[in-house]
Backbone as a printed PyTorch tensor [residue, N CA C, xyz], in Angstrom:
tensor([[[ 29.7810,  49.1090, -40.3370],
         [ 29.7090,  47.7200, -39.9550],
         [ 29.3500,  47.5860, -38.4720]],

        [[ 29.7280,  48.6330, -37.5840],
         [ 29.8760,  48.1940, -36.0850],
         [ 27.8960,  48.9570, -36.0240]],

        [[ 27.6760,  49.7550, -36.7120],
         [ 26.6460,  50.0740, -36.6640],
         [ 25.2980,  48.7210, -36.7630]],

        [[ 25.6790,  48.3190, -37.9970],
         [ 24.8410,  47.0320, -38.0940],
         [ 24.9120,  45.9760, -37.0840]],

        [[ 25.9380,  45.3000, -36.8600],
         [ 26.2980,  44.1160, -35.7280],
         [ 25.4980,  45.0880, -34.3010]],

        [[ 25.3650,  46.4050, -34.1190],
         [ 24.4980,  46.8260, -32.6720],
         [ 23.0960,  46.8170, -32.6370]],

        [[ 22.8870,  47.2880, -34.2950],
         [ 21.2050,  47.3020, -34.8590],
         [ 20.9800,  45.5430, -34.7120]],

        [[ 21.4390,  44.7460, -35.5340],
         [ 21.3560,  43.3660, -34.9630],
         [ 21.1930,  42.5550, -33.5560]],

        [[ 21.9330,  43.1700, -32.6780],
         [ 22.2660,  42.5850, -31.4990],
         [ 20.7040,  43.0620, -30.7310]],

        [[ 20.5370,  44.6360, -30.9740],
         [ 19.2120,  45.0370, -30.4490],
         [ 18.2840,  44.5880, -30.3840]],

        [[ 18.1370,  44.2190, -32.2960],
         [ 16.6810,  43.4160, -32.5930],
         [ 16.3670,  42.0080, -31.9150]],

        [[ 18.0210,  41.3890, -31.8270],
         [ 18.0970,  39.6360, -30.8830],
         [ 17.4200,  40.1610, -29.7980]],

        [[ 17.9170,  40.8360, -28.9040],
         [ 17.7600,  41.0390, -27.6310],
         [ 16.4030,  41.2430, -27.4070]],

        [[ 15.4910,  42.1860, -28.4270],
         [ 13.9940,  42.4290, -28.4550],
         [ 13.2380,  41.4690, -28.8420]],

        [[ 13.8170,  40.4950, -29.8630],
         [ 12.7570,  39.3350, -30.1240],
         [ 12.8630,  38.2730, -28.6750]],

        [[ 13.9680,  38.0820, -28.3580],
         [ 14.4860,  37.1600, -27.0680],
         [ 13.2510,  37.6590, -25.5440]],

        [[ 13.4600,  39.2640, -25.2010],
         [ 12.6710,  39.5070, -24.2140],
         [ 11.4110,  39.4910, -24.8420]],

        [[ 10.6270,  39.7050, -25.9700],
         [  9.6480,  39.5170, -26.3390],
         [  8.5210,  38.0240, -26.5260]],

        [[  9.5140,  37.1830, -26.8010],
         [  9.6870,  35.6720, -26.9350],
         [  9.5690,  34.8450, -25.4000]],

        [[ 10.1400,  35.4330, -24.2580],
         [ 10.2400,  35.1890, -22.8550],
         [  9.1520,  36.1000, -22.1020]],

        [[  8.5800,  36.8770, -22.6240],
         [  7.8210,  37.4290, -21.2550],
         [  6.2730,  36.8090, -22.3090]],

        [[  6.1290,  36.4280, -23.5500],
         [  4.9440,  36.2090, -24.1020],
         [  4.6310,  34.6480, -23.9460]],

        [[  5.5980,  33.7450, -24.3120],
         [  5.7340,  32.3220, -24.4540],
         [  6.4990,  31.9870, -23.1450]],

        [[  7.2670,  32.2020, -22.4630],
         [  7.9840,  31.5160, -21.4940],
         [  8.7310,  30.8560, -22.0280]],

        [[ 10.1900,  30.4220, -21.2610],
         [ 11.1020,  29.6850, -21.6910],
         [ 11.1150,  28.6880, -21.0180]],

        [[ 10.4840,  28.3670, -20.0460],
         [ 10.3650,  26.6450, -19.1670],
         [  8.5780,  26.4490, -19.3680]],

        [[  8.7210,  25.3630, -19.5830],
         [  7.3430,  24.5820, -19.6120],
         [  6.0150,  24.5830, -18.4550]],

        [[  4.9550,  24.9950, -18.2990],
         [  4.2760,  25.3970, -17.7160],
         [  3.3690,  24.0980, -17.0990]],

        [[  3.8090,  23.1420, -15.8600],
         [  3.2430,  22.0390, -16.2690],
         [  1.9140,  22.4600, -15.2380]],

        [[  1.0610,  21.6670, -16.0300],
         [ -0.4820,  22.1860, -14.9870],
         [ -0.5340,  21.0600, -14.1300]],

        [[ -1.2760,  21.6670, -12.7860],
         [ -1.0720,  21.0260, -11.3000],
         [ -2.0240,  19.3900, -11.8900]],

        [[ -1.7790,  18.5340, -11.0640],
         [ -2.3630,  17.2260, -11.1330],
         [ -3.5770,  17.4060, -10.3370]],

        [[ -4.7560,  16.5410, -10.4950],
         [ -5.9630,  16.4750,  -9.8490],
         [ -5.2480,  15.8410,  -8.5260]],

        [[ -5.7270,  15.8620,  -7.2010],
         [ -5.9890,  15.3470,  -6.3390],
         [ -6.9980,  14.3430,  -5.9580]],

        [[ -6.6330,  13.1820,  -5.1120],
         [ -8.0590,  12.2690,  -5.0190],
         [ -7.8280,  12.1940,  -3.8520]],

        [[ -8.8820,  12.3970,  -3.4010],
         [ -9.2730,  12.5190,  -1.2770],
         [-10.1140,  10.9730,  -1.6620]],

        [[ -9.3210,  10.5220,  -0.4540],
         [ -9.5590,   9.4200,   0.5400],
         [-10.5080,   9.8320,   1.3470]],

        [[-11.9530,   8.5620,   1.3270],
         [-13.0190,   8.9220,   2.6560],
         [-11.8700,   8.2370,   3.5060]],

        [[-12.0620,   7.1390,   3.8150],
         [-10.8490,   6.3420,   4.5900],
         [ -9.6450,   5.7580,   4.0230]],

        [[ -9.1410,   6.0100,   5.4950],
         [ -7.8810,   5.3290,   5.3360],
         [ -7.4770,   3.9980,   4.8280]],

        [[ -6.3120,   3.5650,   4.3460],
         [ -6.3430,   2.0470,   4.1710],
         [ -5.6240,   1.3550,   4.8310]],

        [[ -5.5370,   2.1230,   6.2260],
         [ -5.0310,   1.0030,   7.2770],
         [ -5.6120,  -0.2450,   8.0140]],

        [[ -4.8890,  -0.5570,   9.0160],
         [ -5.4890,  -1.7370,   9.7420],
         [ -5.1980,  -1.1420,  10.8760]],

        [[ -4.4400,   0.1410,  10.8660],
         [ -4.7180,   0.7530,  12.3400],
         [ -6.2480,   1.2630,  12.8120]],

        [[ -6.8040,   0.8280,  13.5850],
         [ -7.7060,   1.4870,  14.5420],
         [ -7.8650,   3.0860,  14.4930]],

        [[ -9.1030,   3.6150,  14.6550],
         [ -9.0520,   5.0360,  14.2360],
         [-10.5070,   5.0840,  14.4190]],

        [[-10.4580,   6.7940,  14.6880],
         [-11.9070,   7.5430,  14.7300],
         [-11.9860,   8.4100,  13.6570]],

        [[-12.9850,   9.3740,  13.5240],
         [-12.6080,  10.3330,  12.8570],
         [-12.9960,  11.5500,  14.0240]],

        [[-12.4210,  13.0200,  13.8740],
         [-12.9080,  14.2800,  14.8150],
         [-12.6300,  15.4020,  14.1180]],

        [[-13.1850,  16.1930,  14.6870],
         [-13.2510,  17.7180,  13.8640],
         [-12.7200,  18.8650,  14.8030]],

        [[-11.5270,  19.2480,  14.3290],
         [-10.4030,  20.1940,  15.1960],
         [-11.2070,  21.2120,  15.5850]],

        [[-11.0410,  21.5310,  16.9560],
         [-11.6500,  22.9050,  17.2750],
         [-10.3300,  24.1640,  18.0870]],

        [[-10.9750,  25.7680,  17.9760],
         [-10.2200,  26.1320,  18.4010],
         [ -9.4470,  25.9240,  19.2610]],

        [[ -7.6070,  25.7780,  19.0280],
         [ -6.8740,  25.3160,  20.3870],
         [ -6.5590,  24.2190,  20.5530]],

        [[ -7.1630,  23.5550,  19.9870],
         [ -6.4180,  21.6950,  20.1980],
         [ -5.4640,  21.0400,  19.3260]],

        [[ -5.0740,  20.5070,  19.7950],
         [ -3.4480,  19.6980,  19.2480],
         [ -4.0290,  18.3080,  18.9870]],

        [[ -2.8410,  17.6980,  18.3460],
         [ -3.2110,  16.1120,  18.6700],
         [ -2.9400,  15.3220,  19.3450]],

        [[ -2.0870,  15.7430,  20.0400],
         [ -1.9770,  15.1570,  21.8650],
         [ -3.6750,  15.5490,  22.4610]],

        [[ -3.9450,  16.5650,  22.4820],
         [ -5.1920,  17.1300,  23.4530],
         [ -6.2720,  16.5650,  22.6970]],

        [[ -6.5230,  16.2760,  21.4970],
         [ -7.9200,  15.6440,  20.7820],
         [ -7.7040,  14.1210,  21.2110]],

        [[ -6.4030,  13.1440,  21.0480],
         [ -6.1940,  11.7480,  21.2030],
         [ -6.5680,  11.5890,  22.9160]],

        [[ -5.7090,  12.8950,  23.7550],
         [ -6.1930,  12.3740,  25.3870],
         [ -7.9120,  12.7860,  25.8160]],

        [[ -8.2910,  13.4320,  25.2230],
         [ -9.7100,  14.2640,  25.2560],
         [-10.5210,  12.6090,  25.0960]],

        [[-10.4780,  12.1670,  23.9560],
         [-11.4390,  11.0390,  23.4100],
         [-10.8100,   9.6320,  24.3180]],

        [[ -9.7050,   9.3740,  25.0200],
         [ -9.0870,   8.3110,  25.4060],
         [ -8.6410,   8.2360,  26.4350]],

        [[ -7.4210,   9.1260,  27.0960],
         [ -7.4350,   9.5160,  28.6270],
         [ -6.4080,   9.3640,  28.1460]],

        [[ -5.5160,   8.7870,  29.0270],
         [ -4.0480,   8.6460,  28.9870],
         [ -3.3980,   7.6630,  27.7140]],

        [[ -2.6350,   8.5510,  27.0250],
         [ -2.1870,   7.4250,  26.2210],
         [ -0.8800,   6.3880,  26.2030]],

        [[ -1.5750,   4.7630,  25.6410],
         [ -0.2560,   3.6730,  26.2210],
         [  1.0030,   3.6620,  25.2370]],

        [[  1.0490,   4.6520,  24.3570],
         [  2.2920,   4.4370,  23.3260],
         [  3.1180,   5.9880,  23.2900]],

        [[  4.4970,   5.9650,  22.8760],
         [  4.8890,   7.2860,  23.2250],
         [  4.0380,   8.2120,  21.8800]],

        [[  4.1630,   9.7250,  21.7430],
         [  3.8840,  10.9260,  21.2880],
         [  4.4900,  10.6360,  20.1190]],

        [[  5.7650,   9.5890,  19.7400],
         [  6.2780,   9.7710,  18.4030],
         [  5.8880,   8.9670,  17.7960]],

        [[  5.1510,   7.5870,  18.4780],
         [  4.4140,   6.7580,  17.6870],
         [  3.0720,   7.1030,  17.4580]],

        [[  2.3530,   8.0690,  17.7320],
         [  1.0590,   8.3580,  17.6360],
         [  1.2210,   9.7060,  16.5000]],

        [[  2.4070,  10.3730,  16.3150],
         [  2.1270,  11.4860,  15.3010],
         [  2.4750,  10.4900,  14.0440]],

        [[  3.7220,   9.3140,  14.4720],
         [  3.7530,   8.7820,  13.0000],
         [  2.4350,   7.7590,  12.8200]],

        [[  1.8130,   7.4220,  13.1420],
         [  0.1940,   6.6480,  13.2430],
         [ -1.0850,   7.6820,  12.5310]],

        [[ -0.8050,   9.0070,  13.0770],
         [ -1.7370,  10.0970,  12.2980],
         [ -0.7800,  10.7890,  11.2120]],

        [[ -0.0790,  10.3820,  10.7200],
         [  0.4840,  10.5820,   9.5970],
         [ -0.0700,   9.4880,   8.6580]],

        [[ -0.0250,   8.2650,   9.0610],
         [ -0.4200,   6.7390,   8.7410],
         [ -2.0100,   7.2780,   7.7510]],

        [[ -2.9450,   7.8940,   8.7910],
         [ -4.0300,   7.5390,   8.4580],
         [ -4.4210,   9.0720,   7.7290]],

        [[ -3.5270,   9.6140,   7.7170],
         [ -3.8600,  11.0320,   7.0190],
         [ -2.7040,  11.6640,   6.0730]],

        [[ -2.5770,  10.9690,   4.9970],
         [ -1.4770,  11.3760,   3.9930],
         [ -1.6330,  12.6710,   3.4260]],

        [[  0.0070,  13.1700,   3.9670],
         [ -0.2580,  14.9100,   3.3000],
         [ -0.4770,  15.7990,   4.7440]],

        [[ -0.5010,  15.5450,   5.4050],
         [ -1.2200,  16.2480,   6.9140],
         [ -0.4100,  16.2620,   7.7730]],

        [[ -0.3080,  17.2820,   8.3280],
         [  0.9140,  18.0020,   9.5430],
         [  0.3070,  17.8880,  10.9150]],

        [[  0.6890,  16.9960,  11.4570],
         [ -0.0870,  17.2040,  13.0420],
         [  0.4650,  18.5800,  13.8350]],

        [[  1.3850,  18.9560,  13.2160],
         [  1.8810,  20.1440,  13.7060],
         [  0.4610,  21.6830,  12.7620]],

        [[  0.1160,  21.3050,  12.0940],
         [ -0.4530,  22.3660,  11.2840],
         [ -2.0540,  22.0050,  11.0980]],

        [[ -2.5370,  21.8170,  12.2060],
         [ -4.1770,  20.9560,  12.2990],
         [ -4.9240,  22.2790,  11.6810]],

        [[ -5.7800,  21.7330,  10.7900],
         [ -6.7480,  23.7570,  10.7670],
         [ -7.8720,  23.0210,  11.2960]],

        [[ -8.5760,  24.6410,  11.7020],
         [ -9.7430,  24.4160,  12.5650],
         [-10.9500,  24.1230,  11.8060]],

        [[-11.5180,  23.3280,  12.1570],
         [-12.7260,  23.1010,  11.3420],
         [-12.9380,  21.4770,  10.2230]],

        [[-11.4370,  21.2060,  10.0970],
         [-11.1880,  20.0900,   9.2990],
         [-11.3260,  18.8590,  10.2300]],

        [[-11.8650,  17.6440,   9.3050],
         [-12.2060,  16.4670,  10.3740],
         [-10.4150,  15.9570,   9.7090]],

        [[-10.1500,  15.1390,  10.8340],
         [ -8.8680,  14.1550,  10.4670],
         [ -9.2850,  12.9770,  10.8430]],

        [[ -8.4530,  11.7060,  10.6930],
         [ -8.6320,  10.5550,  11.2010],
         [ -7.8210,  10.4920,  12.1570]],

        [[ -7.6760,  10.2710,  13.3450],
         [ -7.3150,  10.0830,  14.8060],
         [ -7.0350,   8.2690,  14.7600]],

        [[ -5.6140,   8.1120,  15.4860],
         [ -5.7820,   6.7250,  16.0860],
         [ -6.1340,   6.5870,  17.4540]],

        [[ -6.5740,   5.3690,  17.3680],
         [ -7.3720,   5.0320,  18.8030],
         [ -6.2290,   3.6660,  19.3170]],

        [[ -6.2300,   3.6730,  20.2240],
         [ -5.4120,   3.1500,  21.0540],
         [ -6.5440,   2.1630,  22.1290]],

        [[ -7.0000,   2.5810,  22.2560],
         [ -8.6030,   1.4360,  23.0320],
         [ -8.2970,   0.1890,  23.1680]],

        [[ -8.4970,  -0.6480,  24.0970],
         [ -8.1210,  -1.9600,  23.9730],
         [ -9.2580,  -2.4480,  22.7650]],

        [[-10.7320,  -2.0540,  23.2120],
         [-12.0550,  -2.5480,  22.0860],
         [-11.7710,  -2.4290,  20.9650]],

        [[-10.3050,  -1.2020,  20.3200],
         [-10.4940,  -0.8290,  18.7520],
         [-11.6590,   0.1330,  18.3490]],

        [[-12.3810,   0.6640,  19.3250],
         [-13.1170,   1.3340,  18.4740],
         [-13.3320,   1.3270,  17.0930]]])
């Protein structure tokens, strides 16, 4: 008897890891499409620029503007505004972002 209940328990255990490494036991959900925005849908003011080696977004916003009139925490949450999904901390090189402009004209 104790023989059978181990031959049993074996075969569970082999259909179970067999069953889990072939089918999976959690649901496999497939990634969602993404939809890129040409523009933003703000009413904030904005350029667009293309990161080059070394620059931040302090150094691209004073580069195109000079000194800027609002503090550093309202301008990363403003390029957050116009760029959903995007790390001003994590700019890659080569990618255009949308930049706010601060200009009296609005550019």
């Amino acid at each position: 008897m104790k023989k059978i209940a181990v031959a049993l328990f074996i075969f569970a255990l082999i259909i179970s890891v067999y069953t889990d490494l072939t089918k999976g036991t959690l649901p496999v959900s497939k990634p969602g499409f993404a939809v890129a925005k040409t523009e933003p849908s703000s009413e904030l003011p904005f350029y667009k620029a293309t990161v080059q080696p070394g620059q931040t977004l302090l150094s691209i916003v004073e580069q195109n503007q000079g000194a800027i009139p609002v503090p550093i925490k309202k301008m990363v949450e403003d390029f957050q505004v116009l760029n959903p999904g995007a790390s001003p901390e994590k700019l890659q090189i080569g990618k255009e972002y949308f930049f706010p402009s601060y200009s009296k004209e609005g550019s």
